[in-house]
N, C-alpha and C positions, 0 to 999 in steps of 0.2 A: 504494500500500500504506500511506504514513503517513498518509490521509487516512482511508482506510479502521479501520484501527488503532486512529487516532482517536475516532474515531464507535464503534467496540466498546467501549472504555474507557470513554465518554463513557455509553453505553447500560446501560453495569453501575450506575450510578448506582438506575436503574430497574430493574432484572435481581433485584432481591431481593422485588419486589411481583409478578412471576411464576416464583420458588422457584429462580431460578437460581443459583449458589454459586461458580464460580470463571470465571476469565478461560483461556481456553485458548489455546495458542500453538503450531499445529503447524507444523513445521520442514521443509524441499524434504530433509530426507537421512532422516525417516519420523518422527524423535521430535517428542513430544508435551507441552509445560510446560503443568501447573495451578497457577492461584494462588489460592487463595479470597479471593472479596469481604470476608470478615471481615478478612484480612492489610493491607486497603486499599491495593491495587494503583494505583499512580501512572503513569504513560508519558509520558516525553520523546522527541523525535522531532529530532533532527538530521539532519543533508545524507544520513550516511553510516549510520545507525543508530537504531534504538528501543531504549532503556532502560527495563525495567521494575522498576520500585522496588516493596515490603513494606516493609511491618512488620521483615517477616525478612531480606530478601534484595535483592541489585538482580543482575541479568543481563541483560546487553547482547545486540539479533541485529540481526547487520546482514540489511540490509532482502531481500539477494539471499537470503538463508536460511530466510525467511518465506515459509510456503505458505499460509496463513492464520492469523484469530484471531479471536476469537468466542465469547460468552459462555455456559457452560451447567452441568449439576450438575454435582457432580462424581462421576469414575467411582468413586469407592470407595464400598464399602457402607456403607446412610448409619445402620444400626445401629452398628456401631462406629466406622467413619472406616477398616477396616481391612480388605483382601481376604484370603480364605484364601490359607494359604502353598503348599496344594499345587493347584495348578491343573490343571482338565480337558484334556487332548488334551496334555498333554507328559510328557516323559519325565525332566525334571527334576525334583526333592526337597529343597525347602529345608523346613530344622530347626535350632532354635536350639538350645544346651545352653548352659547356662551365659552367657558373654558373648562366644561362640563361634556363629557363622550357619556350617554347614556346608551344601555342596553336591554331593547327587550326581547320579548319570546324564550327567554332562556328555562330553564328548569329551578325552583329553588334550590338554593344552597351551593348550584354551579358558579365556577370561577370563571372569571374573564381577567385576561390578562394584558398589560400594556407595555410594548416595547419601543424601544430605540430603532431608530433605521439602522442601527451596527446589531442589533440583535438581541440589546442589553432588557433586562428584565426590571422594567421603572415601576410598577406597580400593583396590585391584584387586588377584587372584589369580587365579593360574591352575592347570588341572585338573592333577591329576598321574596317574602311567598308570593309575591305577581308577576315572578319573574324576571324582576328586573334590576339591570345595577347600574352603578354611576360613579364615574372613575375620572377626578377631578384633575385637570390640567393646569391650573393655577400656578404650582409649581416649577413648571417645565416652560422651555422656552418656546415661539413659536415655530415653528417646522412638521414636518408628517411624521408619522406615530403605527404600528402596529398592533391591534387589538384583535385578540384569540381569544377566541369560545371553544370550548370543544377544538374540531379539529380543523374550525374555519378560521381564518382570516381575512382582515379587512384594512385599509392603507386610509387612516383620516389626516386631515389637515386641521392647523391648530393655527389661525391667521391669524 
């Protein structure tokens, strides 16, 4: 796998002269890290681990949690950089108000979760009995944000 790892990293170099945009890193437990060529994605490879270094970010996976990686667009829409918030085939409803991402349709007691565009894990709430949670932005600067339910995702904007 570091060899291989290697040689994808290595091949991003070239990955821009056939419209390719981010390094992709999927995980043996289903999740999925993009990094864009532009963040200039770095990888170090020790005995026990791959380090991937940004511009933005560095996250470490050891090598037993890597199911692959491998160079390709990326999935967001390449109009904005942003997927719509409400997605086909689910029964889930994110909406921003204010600096408030609220969620409904969910199950009680389900977690929804808030990330970084590097990946990083800024917050968590859970549904309450309507189903619903609200996972406040206040804190955080404005830029896009990733919010998981289950096994959805969704790309908001925090203007």
């Amino acid at each position: 796998m570091k060899r291989k790892l290697t040689t994808v990293i290595a091949l991003g170099m070239s990955a821009v002269a056939w419209s390719a945009s981010c390094v992709v890193v999927e995980q043996t437990n289903g999740d999925k890290s993009e990094f864009l060529l532009s963040t200039t994605p770095q990888v170090k490879c020790d005995s026990n681990a791959i380090t991937l270094t940004t511009t933005e970010t560095e996250i470490v996976f050891s090598y037993s949690d890597v199911k692959k990686a491998y160079i390709s667009e990326a999935s967001s829409s390449p109009e904005s950089g942003v997927e719509p918030i409400l997605q086909k085939n689910t029964s889930y409803h994110v909406a921003i108000n204010d600096a408030t991402v609220i969620v409904s349709g969910m199950r009680e007691n389900e977690s929804v979760n808030l990330f970084s565009m590097e990946g990083k894990l800024l917050c968590t709430a859970q549904a309450d009995a309507d189903g619903k949670a609200k996972v406040s932005l206040s804190q955080f600067i404005k830029g896009v944000y990733v919010v998981k339910v289950g096994s959805q995702t969704f790309k908001i904007v925090r203007l």
